[in-house]
LUMTILUM-460598 format. One line per 3 residues: number of its first residue (from 1); for each residue z, y, x of C-alpha. Coordinates in nm, 4 decimals. Example, Ala and Ser with C-alpha at 12.3 -4.5 7.8 and 13.67 -1.06 7.14 Angstrom:
BEGIN
1	0.7800,-0.4500,1.2300; 0.7140,-0.1060,1.3670 .
***
This chain:
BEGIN
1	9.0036,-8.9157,9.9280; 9.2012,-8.6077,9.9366; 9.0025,-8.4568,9.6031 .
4	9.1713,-8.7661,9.4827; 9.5463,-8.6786,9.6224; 9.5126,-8.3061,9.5015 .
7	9.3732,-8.4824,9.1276; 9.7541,-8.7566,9.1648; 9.9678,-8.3969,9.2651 .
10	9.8224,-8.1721,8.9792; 9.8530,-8.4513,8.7732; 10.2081,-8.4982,8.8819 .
13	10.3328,-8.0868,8.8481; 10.1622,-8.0893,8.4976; 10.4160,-8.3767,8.4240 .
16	10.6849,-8.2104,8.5824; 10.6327,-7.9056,8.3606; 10.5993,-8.0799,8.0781 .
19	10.9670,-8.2565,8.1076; 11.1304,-7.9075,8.2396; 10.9877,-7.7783,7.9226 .
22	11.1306,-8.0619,7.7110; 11.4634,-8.0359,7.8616; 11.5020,-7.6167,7.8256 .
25	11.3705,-7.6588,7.4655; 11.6209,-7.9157,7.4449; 11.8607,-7.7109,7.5606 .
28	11.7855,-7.3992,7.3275; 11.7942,-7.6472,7.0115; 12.1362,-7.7627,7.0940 .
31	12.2578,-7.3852,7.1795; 12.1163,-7.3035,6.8598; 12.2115,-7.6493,6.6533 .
34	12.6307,-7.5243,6.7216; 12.8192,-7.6354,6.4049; 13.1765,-7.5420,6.3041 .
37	13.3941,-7.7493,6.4865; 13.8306,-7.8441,6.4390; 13.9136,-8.0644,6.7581 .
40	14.2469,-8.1350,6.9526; 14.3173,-8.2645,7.3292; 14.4554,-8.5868,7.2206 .
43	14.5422,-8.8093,6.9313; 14.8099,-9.0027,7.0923; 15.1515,-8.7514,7.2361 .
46	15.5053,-8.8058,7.3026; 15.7154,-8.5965,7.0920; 15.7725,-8.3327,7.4114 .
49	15.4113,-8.2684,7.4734; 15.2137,-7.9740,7.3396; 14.8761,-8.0641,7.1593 .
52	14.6266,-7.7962,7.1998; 14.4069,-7.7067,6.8419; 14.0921,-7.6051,6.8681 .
55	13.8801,-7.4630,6.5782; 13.5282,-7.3547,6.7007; 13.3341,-7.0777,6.4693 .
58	12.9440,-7.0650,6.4711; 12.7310,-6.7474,6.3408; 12.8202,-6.6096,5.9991 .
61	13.1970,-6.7444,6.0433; 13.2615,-6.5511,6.3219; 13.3360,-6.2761,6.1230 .
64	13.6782,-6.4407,5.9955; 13.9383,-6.2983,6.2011; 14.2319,-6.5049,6.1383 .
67	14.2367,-6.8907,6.0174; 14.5266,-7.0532,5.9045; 14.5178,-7.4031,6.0421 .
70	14.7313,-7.6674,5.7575; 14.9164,-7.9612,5.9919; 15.1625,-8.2317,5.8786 .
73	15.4901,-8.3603,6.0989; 15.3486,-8.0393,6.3454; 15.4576,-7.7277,6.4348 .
76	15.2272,-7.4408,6.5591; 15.4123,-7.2426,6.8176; 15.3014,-6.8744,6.7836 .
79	14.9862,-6.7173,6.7391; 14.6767,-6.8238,6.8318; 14.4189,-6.7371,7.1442 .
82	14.1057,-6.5936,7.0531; 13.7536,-6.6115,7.2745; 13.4413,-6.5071,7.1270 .
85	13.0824,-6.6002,7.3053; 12.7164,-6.4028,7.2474; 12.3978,-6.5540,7.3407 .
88	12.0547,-6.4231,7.3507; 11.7764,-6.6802,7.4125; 11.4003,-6.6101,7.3291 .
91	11.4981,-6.3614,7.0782; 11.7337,-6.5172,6.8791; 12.1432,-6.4530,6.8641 .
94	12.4426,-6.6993,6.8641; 12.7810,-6.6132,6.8308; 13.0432,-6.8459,6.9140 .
97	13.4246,-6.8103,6.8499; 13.7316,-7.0652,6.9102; 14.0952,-7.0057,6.7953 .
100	14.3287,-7.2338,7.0299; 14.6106,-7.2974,6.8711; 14.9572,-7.5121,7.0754 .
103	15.1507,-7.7625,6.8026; 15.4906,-7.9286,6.8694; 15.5480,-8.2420,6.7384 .
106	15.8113,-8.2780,6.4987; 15.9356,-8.6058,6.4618; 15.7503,-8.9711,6.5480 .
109	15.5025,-9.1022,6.3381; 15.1816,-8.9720,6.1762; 15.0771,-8.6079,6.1913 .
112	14.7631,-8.4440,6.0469; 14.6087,-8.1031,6.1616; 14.3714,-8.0070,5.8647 .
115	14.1769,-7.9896,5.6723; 14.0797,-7.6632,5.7426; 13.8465,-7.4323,5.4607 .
118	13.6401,-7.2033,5.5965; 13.4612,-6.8761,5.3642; 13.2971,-6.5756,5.4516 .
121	13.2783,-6.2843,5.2837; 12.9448,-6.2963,5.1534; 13.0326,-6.6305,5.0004 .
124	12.9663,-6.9080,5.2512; 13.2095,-7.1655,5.2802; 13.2884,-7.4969,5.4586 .
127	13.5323,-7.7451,5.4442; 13.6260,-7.9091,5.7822; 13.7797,-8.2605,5.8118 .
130	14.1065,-8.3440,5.9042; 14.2133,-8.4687,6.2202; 14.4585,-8.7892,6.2308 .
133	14.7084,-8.7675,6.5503; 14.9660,-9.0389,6.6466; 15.3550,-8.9336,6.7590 .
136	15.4984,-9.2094,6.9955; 15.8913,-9.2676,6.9342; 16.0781,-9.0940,7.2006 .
139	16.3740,-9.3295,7.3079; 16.4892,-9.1463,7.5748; 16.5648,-8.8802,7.3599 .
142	16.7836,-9.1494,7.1478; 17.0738,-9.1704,7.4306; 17.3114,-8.9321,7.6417 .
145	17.3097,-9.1767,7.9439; 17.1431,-9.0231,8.2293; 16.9842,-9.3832,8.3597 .
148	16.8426,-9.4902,8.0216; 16.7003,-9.1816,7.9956; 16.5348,-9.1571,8.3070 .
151	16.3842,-9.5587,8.2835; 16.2575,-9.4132,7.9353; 16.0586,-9.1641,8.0760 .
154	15.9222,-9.3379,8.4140; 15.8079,-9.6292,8.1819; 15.6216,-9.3668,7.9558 .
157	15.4951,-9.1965,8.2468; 15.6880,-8.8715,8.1760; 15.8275,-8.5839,8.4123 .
160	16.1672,-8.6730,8.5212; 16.3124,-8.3691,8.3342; 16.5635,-8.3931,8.1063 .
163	16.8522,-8.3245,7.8871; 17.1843,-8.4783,7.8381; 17.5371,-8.3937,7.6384 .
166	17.9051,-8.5124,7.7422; 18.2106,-8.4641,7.5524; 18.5479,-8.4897,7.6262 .
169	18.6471,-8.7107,7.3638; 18.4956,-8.9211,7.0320; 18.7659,-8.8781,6.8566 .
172	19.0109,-8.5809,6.7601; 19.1599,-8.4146,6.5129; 19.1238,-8.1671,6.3035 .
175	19.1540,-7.7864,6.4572; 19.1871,-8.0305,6.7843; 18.9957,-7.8711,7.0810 .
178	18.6359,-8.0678,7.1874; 18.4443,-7.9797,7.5034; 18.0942,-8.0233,7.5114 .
181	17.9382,-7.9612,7.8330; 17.5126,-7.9917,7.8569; 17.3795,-8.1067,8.1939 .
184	17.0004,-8.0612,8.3093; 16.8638,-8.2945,8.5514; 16.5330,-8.2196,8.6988 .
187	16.3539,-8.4422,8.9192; 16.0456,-8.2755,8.9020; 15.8778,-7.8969,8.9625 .
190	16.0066,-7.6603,8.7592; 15.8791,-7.3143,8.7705; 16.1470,-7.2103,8.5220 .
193	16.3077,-7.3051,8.2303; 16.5044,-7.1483,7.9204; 16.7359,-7.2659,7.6433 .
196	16.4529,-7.2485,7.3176; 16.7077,-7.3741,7.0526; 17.1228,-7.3267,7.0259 .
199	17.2543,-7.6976,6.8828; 17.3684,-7.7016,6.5303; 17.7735,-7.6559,6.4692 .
202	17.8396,-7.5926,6.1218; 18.1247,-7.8043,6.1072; 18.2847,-7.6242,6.4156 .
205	18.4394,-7.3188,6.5446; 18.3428,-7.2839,6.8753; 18.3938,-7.0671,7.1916 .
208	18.1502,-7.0533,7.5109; 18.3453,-7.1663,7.8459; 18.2288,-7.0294,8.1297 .
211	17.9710,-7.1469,8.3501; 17.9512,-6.8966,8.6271; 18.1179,-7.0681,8.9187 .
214	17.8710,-7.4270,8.8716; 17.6551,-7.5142,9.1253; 17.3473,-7.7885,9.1183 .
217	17.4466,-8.1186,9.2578; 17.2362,-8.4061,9.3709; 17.2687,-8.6969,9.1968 .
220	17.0847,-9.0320,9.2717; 16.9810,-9.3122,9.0130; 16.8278,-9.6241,9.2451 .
223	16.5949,-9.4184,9.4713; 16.5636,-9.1554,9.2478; 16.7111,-8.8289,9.3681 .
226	16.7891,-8.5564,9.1028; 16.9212,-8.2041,9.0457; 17.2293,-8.1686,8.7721 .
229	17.3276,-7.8618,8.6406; 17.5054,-7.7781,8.3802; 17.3545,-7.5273,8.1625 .
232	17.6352,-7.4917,7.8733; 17.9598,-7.5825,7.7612; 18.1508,-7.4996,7.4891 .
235	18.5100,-7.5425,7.3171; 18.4601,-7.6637,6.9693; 18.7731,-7.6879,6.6755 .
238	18.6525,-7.9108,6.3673; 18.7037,-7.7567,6.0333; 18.7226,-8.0958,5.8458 .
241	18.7623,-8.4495,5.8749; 18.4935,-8.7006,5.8926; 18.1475,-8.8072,6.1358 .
244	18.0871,-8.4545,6.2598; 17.7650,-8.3999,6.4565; 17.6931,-8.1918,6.6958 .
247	17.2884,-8.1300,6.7232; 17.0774,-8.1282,7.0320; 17.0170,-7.8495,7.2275 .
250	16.6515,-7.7420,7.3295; 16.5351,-7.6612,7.6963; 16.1541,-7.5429,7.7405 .
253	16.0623,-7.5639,8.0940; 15.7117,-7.4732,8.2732; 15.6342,-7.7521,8.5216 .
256	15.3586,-7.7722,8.7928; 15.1980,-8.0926,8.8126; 15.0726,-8.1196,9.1619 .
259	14.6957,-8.2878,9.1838; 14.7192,-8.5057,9.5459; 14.4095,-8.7582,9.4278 .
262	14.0731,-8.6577,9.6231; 14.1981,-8.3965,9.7942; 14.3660,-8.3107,10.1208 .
265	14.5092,-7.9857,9.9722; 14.5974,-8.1325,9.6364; 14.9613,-8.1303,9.7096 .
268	14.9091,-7.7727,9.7145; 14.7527,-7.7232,9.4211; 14.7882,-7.8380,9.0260 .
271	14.8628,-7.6752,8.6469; 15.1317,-7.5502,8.4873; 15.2313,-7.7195,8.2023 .
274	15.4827,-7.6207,7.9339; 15.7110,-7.8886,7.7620; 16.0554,-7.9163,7.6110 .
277	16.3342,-8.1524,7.6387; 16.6687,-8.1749,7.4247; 16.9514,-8.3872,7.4466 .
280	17.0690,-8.6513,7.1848; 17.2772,-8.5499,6.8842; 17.6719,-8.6055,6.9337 .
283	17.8724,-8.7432,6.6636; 18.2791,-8.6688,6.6744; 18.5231,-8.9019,6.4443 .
286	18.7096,-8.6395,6.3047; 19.0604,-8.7457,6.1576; 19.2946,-8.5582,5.9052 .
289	19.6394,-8.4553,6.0503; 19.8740,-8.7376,5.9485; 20.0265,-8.6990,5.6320 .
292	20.3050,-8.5193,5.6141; 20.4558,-8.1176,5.5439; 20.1476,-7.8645,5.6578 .
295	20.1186,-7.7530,5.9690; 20.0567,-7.4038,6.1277; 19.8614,-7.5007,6.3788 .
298	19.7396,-7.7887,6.5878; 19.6997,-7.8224,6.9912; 19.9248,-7.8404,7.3045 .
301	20.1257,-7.4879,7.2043; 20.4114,-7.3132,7.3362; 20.6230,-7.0450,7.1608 .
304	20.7535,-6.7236,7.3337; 21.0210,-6.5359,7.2049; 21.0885,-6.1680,7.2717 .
307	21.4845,-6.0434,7.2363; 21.5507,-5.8813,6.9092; 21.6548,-5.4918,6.9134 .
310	21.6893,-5.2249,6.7334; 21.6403,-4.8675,6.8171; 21.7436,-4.5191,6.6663 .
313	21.8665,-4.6931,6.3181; 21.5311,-4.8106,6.2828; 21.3891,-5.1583,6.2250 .
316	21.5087,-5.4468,6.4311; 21.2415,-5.6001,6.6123; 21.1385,-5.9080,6.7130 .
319	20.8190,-5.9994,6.9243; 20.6963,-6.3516,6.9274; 20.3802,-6.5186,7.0395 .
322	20.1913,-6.9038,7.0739; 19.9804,-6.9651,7.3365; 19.8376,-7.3132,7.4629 .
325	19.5024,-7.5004,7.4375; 19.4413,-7.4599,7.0517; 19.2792,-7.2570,6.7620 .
328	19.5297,-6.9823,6.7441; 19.2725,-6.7427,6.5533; 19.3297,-6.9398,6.2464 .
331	19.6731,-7.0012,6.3206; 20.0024,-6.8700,6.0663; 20.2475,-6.6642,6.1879 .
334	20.5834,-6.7590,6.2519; 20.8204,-6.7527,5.9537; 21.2218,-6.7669,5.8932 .
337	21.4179,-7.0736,5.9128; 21.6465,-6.9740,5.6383; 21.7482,-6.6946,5.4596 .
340	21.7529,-6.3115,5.5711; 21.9545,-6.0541,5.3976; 21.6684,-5.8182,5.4694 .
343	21.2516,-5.7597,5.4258; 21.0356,-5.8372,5.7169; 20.7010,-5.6789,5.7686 .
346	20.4797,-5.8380,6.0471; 20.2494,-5.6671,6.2701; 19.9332,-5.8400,6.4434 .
349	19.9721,-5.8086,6.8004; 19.6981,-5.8933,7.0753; 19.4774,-6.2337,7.0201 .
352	19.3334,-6.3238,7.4345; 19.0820,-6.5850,7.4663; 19.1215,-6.7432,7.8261 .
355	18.7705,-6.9108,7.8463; 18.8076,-7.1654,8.1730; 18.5234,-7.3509,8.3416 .
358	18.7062,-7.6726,8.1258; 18.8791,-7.6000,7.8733; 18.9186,-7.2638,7.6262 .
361	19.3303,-7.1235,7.6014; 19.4114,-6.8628,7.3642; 19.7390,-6.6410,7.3550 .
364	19.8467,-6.4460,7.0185; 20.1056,-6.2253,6.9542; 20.3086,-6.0549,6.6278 .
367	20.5778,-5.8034,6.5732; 20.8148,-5.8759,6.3045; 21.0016,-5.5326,6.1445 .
370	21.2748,-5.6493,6.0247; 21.4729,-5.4272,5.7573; 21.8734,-5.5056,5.7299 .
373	22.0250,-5.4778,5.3898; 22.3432,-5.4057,5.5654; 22.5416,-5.2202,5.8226 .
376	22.7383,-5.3997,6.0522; 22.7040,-5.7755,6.2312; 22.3507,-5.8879,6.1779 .
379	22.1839,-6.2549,6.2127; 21.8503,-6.3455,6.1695; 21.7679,-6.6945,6.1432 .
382	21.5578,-6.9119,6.3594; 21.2032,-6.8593,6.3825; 20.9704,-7.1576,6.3255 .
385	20.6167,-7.2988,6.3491; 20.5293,-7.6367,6.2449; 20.2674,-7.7712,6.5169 .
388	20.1123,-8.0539,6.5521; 20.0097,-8.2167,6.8988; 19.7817,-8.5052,6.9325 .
391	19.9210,-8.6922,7.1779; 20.3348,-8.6102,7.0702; 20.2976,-8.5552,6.7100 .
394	20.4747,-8.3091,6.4754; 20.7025,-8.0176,6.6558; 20.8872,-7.7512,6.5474 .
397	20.8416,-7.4528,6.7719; 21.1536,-7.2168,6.7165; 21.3175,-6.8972,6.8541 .
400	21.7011,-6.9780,6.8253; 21.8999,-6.7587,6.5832; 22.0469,-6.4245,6.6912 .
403	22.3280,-6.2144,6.6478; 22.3789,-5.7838,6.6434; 22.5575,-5.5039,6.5234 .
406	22.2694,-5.3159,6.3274; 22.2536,-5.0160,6.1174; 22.0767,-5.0895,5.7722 .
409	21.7200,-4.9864,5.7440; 21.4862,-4.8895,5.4426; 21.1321,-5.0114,5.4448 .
412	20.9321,-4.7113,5.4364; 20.7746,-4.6941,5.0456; 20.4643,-4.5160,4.9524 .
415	20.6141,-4.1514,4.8019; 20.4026,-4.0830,4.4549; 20.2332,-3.7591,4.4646 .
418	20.4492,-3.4940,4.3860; 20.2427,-3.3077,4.0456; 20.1091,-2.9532,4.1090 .
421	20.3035,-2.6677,3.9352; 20.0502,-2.5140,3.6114; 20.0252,-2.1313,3.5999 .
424	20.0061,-2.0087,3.2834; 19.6650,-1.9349,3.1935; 19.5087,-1.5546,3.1730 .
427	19.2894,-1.4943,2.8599; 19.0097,-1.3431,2.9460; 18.6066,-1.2930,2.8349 .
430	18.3789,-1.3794,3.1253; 18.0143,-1.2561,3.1679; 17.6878,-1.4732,3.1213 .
433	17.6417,-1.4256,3.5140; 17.9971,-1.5459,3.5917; 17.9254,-1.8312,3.3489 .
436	17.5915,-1.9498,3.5383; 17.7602,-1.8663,3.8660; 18.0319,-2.0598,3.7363 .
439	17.7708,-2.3692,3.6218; 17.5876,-2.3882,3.9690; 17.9107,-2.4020,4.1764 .
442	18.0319,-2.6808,3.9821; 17.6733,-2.8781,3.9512; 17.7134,-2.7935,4.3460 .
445	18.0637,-2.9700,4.3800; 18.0023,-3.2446,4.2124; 17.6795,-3.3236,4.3546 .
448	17.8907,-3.2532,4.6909; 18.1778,-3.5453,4.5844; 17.9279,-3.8031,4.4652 .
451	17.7551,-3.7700,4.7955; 18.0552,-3.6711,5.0864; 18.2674,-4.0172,5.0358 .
454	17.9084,-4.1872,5.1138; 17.8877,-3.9729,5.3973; 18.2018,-4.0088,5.5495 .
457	18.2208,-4.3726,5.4882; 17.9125,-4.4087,5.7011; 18.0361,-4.1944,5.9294 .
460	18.3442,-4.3311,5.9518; 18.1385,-4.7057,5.9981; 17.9470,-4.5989,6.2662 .
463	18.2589,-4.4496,6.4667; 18.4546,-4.7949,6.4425; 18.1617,-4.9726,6.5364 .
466	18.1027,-4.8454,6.7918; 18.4626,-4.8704,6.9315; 18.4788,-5.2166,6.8698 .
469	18.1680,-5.2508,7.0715; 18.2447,-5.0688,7.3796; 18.3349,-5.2025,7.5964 .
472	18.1294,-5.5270,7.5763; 18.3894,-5.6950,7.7533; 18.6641,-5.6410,7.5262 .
475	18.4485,-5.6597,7.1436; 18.5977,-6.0243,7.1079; 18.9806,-5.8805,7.1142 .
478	18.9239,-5.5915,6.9178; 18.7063,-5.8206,6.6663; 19.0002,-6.0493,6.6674 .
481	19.2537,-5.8044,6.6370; 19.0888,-5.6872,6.3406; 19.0762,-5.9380,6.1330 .
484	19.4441,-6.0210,6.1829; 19.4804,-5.6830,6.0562; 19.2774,-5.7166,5.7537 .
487	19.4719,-6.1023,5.7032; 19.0801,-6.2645,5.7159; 19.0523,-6.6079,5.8192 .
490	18.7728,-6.6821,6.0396; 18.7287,-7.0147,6.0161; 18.7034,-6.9181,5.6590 .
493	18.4704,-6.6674,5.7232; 18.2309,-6.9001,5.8708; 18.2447,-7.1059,5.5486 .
496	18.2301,-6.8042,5.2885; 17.9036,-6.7497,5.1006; 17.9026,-6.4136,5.0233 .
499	17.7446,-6.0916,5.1920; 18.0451,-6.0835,5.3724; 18.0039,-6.4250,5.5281 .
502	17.6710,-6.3536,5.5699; 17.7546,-6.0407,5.8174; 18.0299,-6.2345,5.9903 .
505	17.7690,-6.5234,6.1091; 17.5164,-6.2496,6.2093; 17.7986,-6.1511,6.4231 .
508	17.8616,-6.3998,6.5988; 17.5351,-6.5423,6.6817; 17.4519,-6.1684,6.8501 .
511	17.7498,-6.2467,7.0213; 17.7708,-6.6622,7.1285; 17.4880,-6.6837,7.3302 .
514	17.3366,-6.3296,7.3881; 17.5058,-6.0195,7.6279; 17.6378,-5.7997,7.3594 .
517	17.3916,-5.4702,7.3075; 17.2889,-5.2274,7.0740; 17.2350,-5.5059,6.7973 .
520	17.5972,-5.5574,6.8119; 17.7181,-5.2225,6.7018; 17.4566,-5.2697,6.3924 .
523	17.6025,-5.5872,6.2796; 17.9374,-5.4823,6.3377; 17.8520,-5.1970,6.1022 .
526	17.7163,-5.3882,5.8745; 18.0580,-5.6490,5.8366; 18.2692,-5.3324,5.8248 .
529	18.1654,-5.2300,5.5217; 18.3266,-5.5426,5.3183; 18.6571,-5.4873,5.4779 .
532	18.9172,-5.2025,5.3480 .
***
């Protein structure tokens, strides 16, 4: 009986080696059976979520170091991660390496990641297939109302995170002033966030309001509580008429998503997950200024008139300034209402932007140099600016006439250069030493003038640069004050394609959205050169 039982048991341990065996050679064949491999996380995302890429390299095609991975309605984000693996089983080697690669869906609809070709050096190549994926529509991403927005993304089982633009009005004018303020509301985790994309604003010229002073507010939609807080606002002028749009602004935000299923401790615990959010694009009805003579400048303005005077037999003088809620950088000066029996020169005085937490003000000032003809009782005529306010029409701005006993005044004129008196010249037979001494001083001279005026213009570039620049606080007057000088327009400016437009936009984007730095002073070298 128990020969029998030890007969069953070695019976039973040869069996039990025999399927150990099977399932280790089982296991080497598959370790050694790996096959180039393009896979992704999903096939179905919403058009926030990141889809992960993964292109797995066996053997001989681990020697690529970089692949270049062909998608449709996708966009990779940066470059890829890179893991290698090396086996040794029985003798024989396996390399493994994966590029992971993170795509961002681009619109809804189809997208395609592949196909991907694959050859070596020596020769051996592989074509791997393409992978179909599916983009769901986003509909919350269609509307700027915080409630539809949120139902959107509960019903879609989304993070309650997301982005929404209000403006101040529909419907303006042109050069009338727009506030567009951008609110986050975040019902969910957030490690941290950042603004990934600026919106679009071609059609506008636009100043950042301040933001400073805003605190997060709790805001409740049914028994939903939220945080709002607004992460942007600016003052925008249109340039034209028509259906202007103003495009969405991009948020990326790292969220943890807390894992409570199973676990005790699971409210503790989750992954980090990166997505973005942006708000619906804005569209402003844009109307032309009623027909009509032209206008200097549109908004709620007020004129301020300085008392003329004259000083020392000199020019009389006349300050004047607009200030209100309106576009006064592109804005005329004031000019005569009538004749003067004299010449006026005008000087560009100090342009302030006042940016609020609502609304952006802006204050400009000229000089007017006014030359009389005559001695005696002087009168200069009213000063005038044609304005046009939305809400009471067409105004004449004015500084009433005045009335003084001057003493007439030249404008200054450019003297010509007096010519230099000629000696008479000295006869005489110079040397073959003088003569090449002669030669290399004036080879030397005018290798010297071709190359100084480069040299001093660059110098001279780099010097006003860099007191436009500093202080940071103060580049915006001192850009502003110099293009009044140079009689530039910059809404103009903003429209021009040349290298001088060019330079102005690479301005302004250093300075819209980033504290101004080193980069500044560059670009501000770089638009300096096109003026005089």
């Amino acid at each position: 009986m128990n020969e029998e039982r030890r007969t069953q048991n070695s019976e039973l341990r040869k069996r039990w080696f025999a399927l150990l065996f099977f399932i280790l050679n089982s296991a080497f064949c598959v370790l050694n059976s790996y096959a180039n491999e393009l896979t992704v996380d999903r096939t179905t995302l919403n058009p926030d979520d990141t889809l992960t890429i993964t292109l797995s390299l066996d053997n001989a095609f681990t020697s690529l170091d970089s692949v270049s991975i062909p998608v449709q309605n996708l966009r990779i984000l940066g470059a890829p991660s890179v893991s290698s693996q090396i086996t040794w089983v029985n003798g024989t080697l396996t390399q493994r390496k994966s590029f992971q690669y993170q795509a961002r869906p681009i619109a809804a609809g189809g997208a395609l990641v592949g196909p991907v070709v694959l050859e070596t050096r020596d020769g051996q190549r592989e074509t791997l297939s393409p992978v179909a994926v599916q983009v769901l529509p986003d509909l919350a991403a269609g509307s700027n109302d915080p409630q539809t927005v949120l139902r959107e993304l509960i019903a879609t089982h989304r993070d309650p995170i997301f982005l929404v633009a209000e403006v101040d009005r529909t419907t303006a004018y042109v050069g009338e002033e727009v506030v567009v303020t951008w609110s986050l509301y975040n019902g969910a985790s957030v490690e941290q966030w950042e603004i990934a994309n600026v919106p679009d604003r071609e059609d506008f010229w636009s100043e950042q309001l301040e933001i400073g002073s805003e605190h997060p507010e709790m805001v409740m939609f049914g028994q939903t509580q939220m945080q709002k807080l607004v992460i942007m606002r600016l003052a925008l002028f249109p340039l034209h008429a028509g259906a202007l749009t103003i495009g969405p602004l991009e948020v990326r935000a790292e969220i943890m998503r807390r894992d409570d299923a199973g676990s005790p401790f699971g409210i503790f615990e989750g992954n980090v997950i990166d997505i973005t959010r942006h708000n619906a694009p804005v569209t402003i009805n844009v109307l032309p200024v009623p027909a009509g003579p032209p206008v200097d400048v549109v908004g709620e303005v007020a004129m301020n008139c300085g008392k003329a005077r004259q000083a020392n037999g000199g020019p009389v003088v006349v300050d004047v300034g607009l200030s209100g809620r309106a576009n006064l950088r592109t804005a005329a000066p004031p000019h005569w209402l009538g004749k003067l029996d004299g010449s006026t020169q005008i000087e560009e005085g100090k342009l302030n932007v006042m940016r609020g937490a609502g609304v952006a003000t802006m204050t400009r000032q000229w000089r007017l140099l006014v030359f009389p003809a005559h001695a005696g009782l002087f009168t200069l005529p009213p000063l005038v600016t044609h304005a046009f306010s939305p809400a009471a029409g067409r105004q004449d701005l004015q500084c009433n006439a005045a009335t003084l006993h001057v003493t007439a005044a030249a404008a200054p004129l450019d003297q010509p250069p007096q010519p230099r008196q000629q000696r008479p010249p000295r006869s005489f037979r110079p040397s073959a030493s003088t003569l090449i001494g002669v030669a290399i001083v004036i080879i030397g001279a005018i290798g010297i003038r071709l190359i100084a005026p480069r040299i001093r213009r660059a110098s001279a570039l780099r010097r006003r640069a860099r007191e436009i620049a500093t202080p940071h606080e103060e580049v915006r007057a001192k850009l502003a004050a110099l293009l009044a000088a140079n009689r530039l327009d910059e809404a103009s400016l903003m429209r021009e394609q040349s290298d001088r437009g060019d330079a102005y936009r690479s301005l302004q984007s250093r300075l819209e959205f980033e504290p101004p730095d080193k980069e500044v002073e560059f670009r501000l070298r770089d638009f300096l050169q096109f003026l005089k």
